[in-house]
C-alpha positions as CSV (number, residue, x, y, z in Angstrom):
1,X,18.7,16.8,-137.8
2,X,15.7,19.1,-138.5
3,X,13.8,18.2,-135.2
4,X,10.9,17.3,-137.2
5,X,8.8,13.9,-136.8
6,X,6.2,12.1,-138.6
7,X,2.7,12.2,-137.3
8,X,0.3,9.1,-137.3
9,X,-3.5,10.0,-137.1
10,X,-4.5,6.3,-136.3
11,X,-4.4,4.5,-132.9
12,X,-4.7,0.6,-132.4
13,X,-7.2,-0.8,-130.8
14,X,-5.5,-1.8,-127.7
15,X,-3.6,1.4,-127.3
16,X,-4.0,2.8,-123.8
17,X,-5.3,6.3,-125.0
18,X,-8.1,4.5,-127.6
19,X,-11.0,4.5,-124.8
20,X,-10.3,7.9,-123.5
21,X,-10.4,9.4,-127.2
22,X,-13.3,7.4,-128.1
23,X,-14.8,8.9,-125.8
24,X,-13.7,12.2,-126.1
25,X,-15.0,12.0,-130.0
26,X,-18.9,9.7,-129.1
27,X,-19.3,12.7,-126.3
28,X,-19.2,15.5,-128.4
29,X,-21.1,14.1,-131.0
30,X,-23.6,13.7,-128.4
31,X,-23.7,17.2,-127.6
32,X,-23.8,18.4,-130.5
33,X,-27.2,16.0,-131.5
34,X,-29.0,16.6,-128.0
35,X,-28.1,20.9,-128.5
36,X,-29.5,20.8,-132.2
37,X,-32.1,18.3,-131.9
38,X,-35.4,18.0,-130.4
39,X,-36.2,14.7,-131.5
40,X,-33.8,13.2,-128.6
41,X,-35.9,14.4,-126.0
42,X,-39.2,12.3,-125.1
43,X,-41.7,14.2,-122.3
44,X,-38.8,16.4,-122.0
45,X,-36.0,14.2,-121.0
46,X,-33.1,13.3,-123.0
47,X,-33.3,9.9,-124.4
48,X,-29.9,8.4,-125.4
49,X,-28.4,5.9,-123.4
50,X,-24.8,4.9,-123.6
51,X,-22.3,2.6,-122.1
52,X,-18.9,2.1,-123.4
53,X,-19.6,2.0,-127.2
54,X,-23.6,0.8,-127.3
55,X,-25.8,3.6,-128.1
56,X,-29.9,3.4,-127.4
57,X,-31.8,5.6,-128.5
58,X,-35.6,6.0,-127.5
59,X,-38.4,8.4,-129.3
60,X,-42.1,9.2,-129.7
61,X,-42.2,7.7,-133.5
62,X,-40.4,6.2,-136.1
63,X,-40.1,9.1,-138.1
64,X,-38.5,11.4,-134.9
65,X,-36.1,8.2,-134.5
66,X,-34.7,8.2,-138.0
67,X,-34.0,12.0,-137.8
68,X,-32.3,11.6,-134.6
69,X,-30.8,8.8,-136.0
70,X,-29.3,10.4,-138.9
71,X,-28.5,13.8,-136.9
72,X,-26.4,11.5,-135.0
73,X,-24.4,9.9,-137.5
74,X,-24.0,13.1,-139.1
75,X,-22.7,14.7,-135.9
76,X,-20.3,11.6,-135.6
77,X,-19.0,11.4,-138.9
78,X,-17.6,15.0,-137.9
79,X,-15.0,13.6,-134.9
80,X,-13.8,10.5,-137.6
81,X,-16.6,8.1,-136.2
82,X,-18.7,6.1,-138.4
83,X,-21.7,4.2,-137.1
84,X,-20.9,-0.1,-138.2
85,X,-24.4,-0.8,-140.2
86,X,-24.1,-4.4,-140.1
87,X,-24.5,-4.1,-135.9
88,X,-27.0,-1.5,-136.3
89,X,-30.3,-3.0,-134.4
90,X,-33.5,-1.1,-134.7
91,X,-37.2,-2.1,-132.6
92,X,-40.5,-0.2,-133.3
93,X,-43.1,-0.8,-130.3
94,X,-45.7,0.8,-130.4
């Protein structure tokens, strides 16, 4: 035997170290958006909300939404995460 063993990059859903990672991988793509981006802070707080794997995300226009928007996917799409589009919700008040 050659003491070698396959490796599997992929975890199921209801594996026990899934939430942990998730985490591990949403977290630093927030840090890496609120570092690089000024368009996630709003009268100079921070403005990203999350809970388990629901992201809000407030700002001062549409146009500084869509960038933080996109630095975020961006930032994800770096740890393997991928925002789902079809549960993507978006509300303009102005």
């Amino acid at each position: 035997m050659s003491g070698t063993f396959p490796i599997k990059n992929n975890l199921t859903q209801g594996g026990a170290l899934s939430p942990l990672l998730f985490s591990f991988a949403l977290e630093y793509a927030f840090r890496r958006v609120q570092v690089n981006q000024d368009g996630l802070k709003l009268n100079g707080t921070h403005q990203l909300l999350v809970y388990a794997d629901g992201v809000n995300m407030l700002g001062g226009s549409v146009h500084t939404l869509k960038e933080s928007t996109e630095a975020l996917v961006a930032a994800s799409k770096k740890s393997g995460l991928e925002a789902n589009a079809d549960k993507t919700k978006y509300l303009v008040i102005s």
